[in-house]
C-alpha positions as CSV (number, residue, x, y, z in Angstrom):
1,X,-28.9,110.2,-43.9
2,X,-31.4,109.4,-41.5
3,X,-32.8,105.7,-41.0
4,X,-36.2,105.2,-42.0
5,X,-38.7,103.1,-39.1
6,X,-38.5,99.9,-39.8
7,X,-42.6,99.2,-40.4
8,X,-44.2,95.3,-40.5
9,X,-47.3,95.3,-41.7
10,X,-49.4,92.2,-40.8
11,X,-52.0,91.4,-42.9
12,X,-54.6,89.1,-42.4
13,X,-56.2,88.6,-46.4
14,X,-54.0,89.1,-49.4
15,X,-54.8,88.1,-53.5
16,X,-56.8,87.0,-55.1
17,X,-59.5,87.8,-52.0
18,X,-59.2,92.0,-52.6
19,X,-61.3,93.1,-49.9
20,X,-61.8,96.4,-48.2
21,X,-58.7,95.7,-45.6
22,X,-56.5,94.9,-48.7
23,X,-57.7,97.7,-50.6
24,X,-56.7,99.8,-47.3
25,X,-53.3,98.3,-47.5
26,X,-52.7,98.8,-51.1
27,X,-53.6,102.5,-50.5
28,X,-51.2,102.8,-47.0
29,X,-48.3,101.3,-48.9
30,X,-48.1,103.9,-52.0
31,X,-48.2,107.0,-49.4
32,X,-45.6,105.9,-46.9
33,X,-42.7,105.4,-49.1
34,X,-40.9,108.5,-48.2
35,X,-41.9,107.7,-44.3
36,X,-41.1,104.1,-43.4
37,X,-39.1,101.0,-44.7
38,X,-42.3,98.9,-44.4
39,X,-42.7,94.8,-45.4
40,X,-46.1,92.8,-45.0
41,X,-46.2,89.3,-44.1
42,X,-49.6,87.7,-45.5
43,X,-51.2,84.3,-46.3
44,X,-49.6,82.8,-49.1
45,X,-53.7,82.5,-51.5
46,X,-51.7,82.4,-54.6
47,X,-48.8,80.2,-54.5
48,X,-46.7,83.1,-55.3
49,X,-44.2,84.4,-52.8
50,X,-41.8,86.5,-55.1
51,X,-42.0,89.6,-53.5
52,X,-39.3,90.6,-51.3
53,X,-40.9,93.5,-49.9
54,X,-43.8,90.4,-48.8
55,X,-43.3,87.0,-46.4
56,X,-45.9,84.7,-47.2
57,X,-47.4,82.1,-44.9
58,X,-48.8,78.9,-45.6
59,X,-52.5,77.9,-45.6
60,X,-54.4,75.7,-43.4
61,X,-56.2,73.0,-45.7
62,X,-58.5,72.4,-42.0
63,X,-59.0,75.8,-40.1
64,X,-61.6,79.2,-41.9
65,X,-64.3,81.0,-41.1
66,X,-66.5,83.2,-43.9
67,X,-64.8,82.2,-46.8
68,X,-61.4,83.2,-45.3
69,X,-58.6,80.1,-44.6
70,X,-56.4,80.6,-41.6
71,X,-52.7,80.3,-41.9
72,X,-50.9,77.1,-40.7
73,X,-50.0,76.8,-37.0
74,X,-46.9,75.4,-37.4
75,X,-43.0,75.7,-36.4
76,X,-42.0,77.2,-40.1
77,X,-44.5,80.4,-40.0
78,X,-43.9,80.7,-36.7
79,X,-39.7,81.5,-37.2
80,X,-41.2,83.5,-39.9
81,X,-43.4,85.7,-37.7
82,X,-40.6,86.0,-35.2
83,X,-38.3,86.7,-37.4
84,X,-39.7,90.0,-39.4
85,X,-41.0,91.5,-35.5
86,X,-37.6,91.0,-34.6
87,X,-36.2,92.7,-37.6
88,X,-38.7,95.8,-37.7
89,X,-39.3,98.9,-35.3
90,X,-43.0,99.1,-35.3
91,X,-45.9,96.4,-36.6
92,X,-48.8,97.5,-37.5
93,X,-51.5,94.9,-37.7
94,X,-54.7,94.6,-39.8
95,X,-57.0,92.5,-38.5
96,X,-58.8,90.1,-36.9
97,X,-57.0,87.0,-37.8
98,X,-54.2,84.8,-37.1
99,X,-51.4,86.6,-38.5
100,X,-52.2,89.4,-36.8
101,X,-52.7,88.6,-33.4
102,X,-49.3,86.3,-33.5
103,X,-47.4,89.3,-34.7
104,X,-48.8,91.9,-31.9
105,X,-48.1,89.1,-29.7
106,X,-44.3,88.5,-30.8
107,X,-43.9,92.5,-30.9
108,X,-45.1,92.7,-27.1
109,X,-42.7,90.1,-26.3
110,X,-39.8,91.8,-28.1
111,X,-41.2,94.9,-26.5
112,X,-41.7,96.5,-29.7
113,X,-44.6,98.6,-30.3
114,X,-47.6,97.6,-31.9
115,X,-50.7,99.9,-33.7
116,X,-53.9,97.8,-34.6
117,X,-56.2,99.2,-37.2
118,X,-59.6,97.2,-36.4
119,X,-61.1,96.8,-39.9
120,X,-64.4,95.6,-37.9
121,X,-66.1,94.9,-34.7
122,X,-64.1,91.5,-34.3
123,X,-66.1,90.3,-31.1
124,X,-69.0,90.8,-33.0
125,X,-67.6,89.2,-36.2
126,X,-66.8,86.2,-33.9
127,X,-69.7,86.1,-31.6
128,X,-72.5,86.3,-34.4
129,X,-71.1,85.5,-38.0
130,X,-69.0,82.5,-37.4
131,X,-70.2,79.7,-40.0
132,X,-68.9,76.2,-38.2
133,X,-68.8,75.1,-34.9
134,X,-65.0,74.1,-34.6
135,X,-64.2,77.7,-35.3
136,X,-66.9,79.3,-33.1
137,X,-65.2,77.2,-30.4
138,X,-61.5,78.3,-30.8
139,X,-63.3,81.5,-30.8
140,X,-65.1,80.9,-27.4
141,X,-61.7,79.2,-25.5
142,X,-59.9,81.9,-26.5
143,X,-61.6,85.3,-26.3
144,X,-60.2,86.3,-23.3
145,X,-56.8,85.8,-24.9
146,X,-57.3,87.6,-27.9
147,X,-58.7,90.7,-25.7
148,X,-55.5,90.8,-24.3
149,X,-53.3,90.4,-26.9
150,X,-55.6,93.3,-28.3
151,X,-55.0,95.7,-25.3
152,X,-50.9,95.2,-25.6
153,X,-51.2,97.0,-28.2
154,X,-49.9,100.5,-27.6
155,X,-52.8,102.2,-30.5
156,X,-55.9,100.8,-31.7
157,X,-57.5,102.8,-34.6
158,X,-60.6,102.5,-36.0
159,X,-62.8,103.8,-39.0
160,X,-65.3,105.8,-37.0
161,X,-66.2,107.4,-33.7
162,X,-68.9,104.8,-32.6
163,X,-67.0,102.1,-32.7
164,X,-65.2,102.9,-29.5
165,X,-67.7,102.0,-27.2
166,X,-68.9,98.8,-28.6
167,X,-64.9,97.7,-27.7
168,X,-64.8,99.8,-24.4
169,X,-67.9,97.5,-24.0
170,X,-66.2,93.9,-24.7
171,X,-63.5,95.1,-22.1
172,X,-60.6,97.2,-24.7
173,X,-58.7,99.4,-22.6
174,X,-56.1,100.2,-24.9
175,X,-56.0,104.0,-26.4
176,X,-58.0,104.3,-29.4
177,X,-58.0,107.0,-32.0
178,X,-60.3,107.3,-35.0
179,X,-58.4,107.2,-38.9
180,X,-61.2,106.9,-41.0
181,X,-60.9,105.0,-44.5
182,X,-60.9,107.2,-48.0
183,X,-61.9,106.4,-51.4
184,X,-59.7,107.0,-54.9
185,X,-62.1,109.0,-56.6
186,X,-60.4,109.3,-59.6
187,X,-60.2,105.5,-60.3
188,X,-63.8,105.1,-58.4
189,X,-65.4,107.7,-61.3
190,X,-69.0,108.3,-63.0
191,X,-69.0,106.2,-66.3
192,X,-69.4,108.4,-69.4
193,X,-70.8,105.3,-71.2
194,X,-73.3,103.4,-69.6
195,X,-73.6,101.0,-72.7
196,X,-69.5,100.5,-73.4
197,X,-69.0,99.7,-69.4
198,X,-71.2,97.0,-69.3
199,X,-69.9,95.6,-73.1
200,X,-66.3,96.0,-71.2
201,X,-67.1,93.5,-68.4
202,X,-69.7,91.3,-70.4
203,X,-72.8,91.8,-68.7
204,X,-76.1,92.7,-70.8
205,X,-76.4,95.8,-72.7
206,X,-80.1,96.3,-72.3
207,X,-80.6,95.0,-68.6
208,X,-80.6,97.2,-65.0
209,X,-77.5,95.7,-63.5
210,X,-78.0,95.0,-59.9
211,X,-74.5,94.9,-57.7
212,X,-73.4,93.5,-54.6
213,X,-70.0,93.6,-53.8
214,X,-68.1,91.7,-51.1
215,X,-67.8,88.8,-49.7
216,X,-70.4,86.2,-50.4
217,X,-71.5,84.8,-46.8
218,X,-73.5,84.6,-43.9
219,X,-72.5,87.8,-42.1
220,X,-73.6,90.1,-45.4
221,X,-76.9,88.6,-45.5
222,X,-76.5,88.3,-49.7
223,X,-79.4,85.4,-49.5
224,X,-81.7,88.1,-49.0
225,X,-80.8,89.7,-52.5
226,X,-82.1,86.3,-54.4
227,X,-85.4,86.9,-52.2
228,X,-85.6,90.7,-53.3
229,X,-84.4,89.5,-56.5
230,X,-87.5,87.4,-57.0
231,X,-90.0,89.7,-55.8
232,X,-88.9,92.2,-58.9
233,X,-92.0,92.5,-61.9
234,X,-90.5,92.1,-65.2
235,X,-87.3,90.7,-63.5
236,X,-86.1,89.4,-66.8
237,X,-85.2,92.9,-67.2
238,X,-82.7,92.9,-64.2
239,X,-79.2,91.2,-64.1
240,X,-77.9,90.5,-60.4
241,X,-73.8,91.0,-60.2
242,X,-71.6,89.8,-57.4
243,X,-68.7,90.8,-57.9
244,X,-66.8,88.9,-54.6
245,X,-66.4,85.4,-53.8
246,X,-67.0,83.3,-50.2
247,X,-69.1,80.2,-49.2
248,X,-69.9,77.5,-51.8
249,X,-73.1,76.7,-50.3
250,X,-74.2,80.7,-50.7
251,X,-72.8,80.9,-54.3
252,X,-74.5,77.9,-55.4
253,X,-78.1,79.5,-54.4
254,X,-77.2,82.6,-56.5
255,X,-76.3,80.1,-59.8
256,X,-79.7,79.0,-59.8
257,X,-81.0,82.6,-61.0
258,X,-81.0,82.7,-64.7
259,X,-79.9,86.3,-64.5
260,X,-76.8,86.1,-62.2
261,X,-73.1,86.5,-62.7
262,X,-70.3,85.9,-60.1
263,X,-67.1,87.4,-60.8
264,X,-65.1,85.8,-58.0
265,X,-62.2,88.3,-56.5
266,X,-61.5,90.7,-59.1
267,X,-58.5,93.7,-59.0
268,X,-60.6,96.1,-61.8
269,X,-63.3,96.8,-59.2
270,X,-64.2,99.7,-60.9
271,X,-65.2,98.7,-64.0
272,X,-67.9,96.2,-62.7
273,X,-69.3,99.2,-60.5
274,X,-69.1,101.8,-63.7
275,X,-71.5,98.9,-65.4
276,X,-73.6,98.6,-62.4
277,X,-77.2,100.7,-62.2
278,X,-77.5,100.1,-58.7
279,X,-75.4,99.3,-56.0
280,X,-77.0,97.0,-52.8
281,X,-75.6,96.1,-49.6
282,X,-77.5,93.8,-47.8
283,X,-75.4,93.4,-44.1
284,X,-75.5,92.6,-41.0
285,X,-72.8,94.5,-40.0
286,X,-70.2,96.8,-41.1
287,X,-67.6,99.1,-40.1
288,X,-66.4,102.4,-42.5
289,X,-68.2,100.1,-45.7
290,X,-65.2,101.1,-48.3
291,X,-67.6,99.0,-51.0
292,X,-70.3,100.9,-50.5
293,X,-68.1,104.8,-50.5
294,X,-67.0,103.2,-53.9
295,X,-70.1,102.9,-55.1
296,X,-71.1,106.1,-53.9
297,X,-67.7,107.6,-55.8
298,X,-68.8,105.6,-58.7
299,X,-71.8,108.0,-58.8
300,X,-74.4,105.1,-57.9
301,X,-77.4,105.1,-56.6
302,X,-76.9,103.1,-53.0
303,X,-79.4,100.9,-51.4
304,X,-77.9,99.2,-48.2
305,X,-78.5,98.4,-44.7
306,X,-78.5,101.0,-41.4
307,X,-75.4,99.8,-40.0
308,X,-72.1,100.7,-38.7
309,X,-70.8,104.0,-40.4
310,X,-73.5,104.0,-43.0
311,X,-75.8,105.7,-40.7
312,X,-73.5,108.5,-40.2
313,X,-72.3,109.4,-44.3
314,X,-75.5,108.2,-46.2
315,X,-78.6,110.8,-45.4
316,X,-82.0,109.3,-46.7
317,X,-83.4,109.7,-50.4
318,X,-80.2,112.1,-50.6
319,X,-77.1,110.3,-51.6
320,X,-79.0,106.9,-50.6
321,X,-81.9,104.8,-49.5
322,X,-81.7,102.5,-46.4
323,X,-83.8,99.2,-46.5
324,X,-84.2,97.2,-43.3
325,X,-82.4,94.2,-42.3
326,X,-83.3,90.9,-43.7
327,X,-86.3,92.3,-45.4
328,X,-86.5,91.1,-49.2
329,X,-90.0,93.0,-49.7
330,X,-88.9,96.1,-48.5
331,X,-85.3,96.3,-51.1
332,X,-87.4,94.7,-53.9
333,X,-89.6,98.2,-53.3
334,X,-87.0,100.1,-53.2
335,X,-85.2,99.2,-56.4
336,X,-88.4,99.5,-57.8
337,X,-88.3,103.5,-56.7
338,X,-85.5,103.9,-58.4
339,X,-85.5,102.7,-61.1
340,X,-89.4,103.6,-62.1
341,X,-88.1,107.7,-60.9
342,X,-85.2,108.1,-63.3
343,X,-84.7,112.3,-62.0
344,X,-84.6,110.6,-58.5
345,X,-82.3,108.3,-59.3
346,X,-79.9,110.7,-60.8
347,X,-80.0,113.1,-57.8
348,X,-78.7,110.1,-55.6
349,X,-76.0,109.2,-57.6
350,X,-74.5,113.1,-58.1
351,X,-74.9,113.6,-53.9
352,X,-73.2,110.7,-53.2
353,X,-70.2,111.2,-55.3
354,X,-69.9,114.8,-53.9
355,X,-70.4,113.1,-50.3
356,X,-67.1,111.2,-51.0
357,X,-65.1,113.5,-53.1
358,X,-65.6,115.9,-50.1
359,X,-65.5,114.4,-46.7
360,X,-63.4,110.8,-47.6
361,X,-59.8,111.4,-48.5
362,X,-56.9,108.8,-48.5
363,X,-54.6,111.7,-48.3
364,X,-56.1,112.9,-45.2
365,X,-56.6,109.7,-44.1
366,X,-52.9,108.3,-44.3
367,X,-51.4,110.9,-43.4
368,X,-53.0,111.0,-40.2
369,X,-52.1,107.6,-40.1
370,X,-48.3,107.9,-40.3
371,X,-48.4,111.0,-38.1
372,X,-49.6,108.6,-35.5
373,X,-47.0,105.8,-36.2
374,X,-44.2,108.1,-36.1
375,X,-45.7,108.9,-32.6
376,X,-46.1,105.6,-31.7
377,X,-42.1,105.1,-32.9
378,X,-40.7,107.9,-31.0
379,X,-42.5,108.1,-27.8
C-alpha cells in the first residue's frame, strides 16, 4: 500500500469565528480523504484542543486586527509549528495571518513545499482595513518580509482571474493559478416555509428580514446598513440580522436599533439565510464572496457592493442589484425596489440560485485543488 502525502494545513481562523476561509477548509477536508493524510494547526478560540487530527495554538490577549486575535509569539507554538512542517510533505496555508506565514516560512527552511490559497487581497486588507495603529505598524515594518515569505511559496491560488494582477502589482512573483470557491447547494437551499424558518431561528414572523453576514468591522462597511436602515418608510416593518460577530464598538451601534439581532458566529448558517428576505453586503472589498454565493444558493434576493468577484458572477437586476459604496440612500432605495416589486423580487432569487448551482461547484473546485497539490508533491 502506497503512502498517502503527508498534508499540513495552516489555518489562520478556526471556531467559533466560521468564516468563509473556514467554511473553505471544512469543505477541502471532507474531499481529500482518499488523497492525503492531512492535519491543521489553528488558533486555539475555544479552549478545546481534543482533536488529534488538529494542533491548536495559543492566543495573544495583546495582538488583532478586525475582530481576529493573533496567536502568541512565543517558544511553545513555535516547537509546535516546527514540529508538524517537519512531520508533513506539503503545507498548505490559508491566509493572511500569523500561522500561516510561520509555517510557509518553516516549510521553506525544511525545503518542503508550500501552496498558499489567498482568501483575499492581503496587502490591501493590511494597507486599508487595519483598525489600530500598533497593528498597522507591524504591518508597515514588515511588508517586505511577508512579500517574501509569500513568493517562497512554490503555488499561490486564488478565487478568481483578477486577482493576479493586483499581487503581480505589490511585487508577487510566485506562480499563481486560479481554484475558485464553490457553494453546498444542497444545505444552502430555497426555504419551502418562509414563516417556519424564521419561527426556527426566532426572528419575527410578520417582519422583512434584512441580512448581513460576516464579519462585523470596518473593512465590510456594515455602519452603512444602520444608515440605510434608518432611511427605510415604515421601518418597523423591517428586522436587521447580523449573523457574524467582530468589533465591539461596531456591534454596539447596531444594539441601539430597536429592530436588530446579532447572532455572533453561528455553525447553522443556513437556517438564518432560509429566514432572511434579503440578503446585503455592504464591503469594501472582497475576494470570491462565499457569503454572498450562499445567499444566492439560498435563493435570495442579493443587494451588495461592486467589488472583487461580484462584478464578474452577479449580472444587474438579474440574479442581483449592486448599490454603491458607502451610500446609505442609494441601498435604502434599493431594498425598497424589492420589496415594493414582489415578481421582481422573485425573478432574482430563482437566477441566482441557478447562477450557483451551475457555474460554483466544490467538486470541481477541490478536485482541481488536489490535482494541483499532488503536482506540487511530485514535481
Amino acid at each position: 500500500m502506497i503512502d498517502k502525502p503527508k498534508l499540513l494545513i495552516a489555518v489562520d481562523t478556526y471556531y467559533p469565528k466560521t468564516d468563509g476561509t473556514l467554511r473553505f477548509v471544512e469543505e477541502f477536508v471532507k474531499r481529500i480523504k482518499e488523497d492525503f493524510s492531512y492535519h491543521l494547526i489553528v488558533p486555539n478560540l475555544q479552549k478545546k484542543n481534543d482533536n488529534e487530527k488538529h494542533t491548536f495554538l495559543d492566543m495573544s490577549k495583546l495582538i488583532g486586527s478586525s475582530g481576529y486575535k493573533s496567536i502568541k509569539i512565543s517558544s511553545k507554538n513555535m516547537k509546535k509549528i516546527k514540529h508538524e512542517v517537519k512531520k508533513s510533505d506539503l503545507v498548505f496555508a490559508q491566509g493572511p495571518a500569523a500561522i500561516s506565514f510561520l509555517a510557509i516560512d518553516y516549510a521553506v527552511s525544511n525545503k518542503k513545499k508550500c501552496v498558499f490559497y489567498m482568501h483575499v487581497n492581503l496587502f490591501e486588507f493590511f494597507e486599508n482595513f487595519i483598525d489600530n495603529s500598533f497593528t498597522r505598524t507591524i504591518y508597515h515594518s514588515t511588508k517586505f518580509l511577508i512579500r517574501k515569505i509569500i513568493n517562497s511559496c512554490s503555488l499561490i491560488l486564488i478565487p478568481y482571474p483578477e486577482l493576479e494582477a493586483e499581487l503581480r502589482e505589490e511585487g508577487i512573483t510566485a506562480e499563481i493559478k486560479v481554484a475558485r470557491l464553490g457553494v453546498d447547494i444542497e444545505r444552502f437551499s430555497p426555504s419551502t416555509d418562509k414563516i417556519a424558518s424564521k419561527k426556527k431561528v426566532n426572528l419575527p414572523e410578520n417582519k422583512t428580514i434584512i441580512t448581513y453576514v460576516g464579519r462585523i468591522t470596518k473593512e465590510k462597511n456594515t455602519l452603512v446598513l444602520i444608515e440605510a436602515f434608518n432611511k427605510l418608510p415604515d421601518k418597523e416593518n423591517y428586522h436587521l440580522l447580523l449573523v457574524g460577530d467582530g468589533q465591539d464598538e461596531h456591534k454596539e451601534k447596531f444594539k441601539e436599533l430597536n429592530n436588530c439581532t446579532i447572532t455572533g458566529f453561528v455553525k447553522n448558517v443556513e437556517d438564518y439565510l432560509r429566514a432572511t428576505d434579503i440578503f446585503v453586503l455592504p464591503s469594501l472589498t472582497e475576494t470570491t464572496s462565499l457569503a454572498t454565493l450562499e445567499a444566492m444558493a439560498t435563493g435570495l434576493p442579493v443587494i451588495v457592493t461592486k467589488v472583487g468577484m461580484m462584478k464578474n458572477y452577479i449580472v444587474k437586476d438579474h440574479n442581483g442589484i449592486f448599490f454603491p459604496r458607502n451610500s446609505a440612500t442609494m441601498l435604502a432605495l434599493k431594498i425598497e425596489k424589492v420589496i415594493n416589486e414582489p415578481e421582481f423580487k422573485e425573478k432574482l432569487g430563482r437566477n441566482a440560485r441557478k447562477t450557483v448551482a451551475y457555474s460554483f461547484s466544490w467538486e470541481r473546485s477541490i478536485n482541481k485543488i488536489k490535482r494541483l497539490l499532488m503536482k506540487e508533491y511530485y514535481s
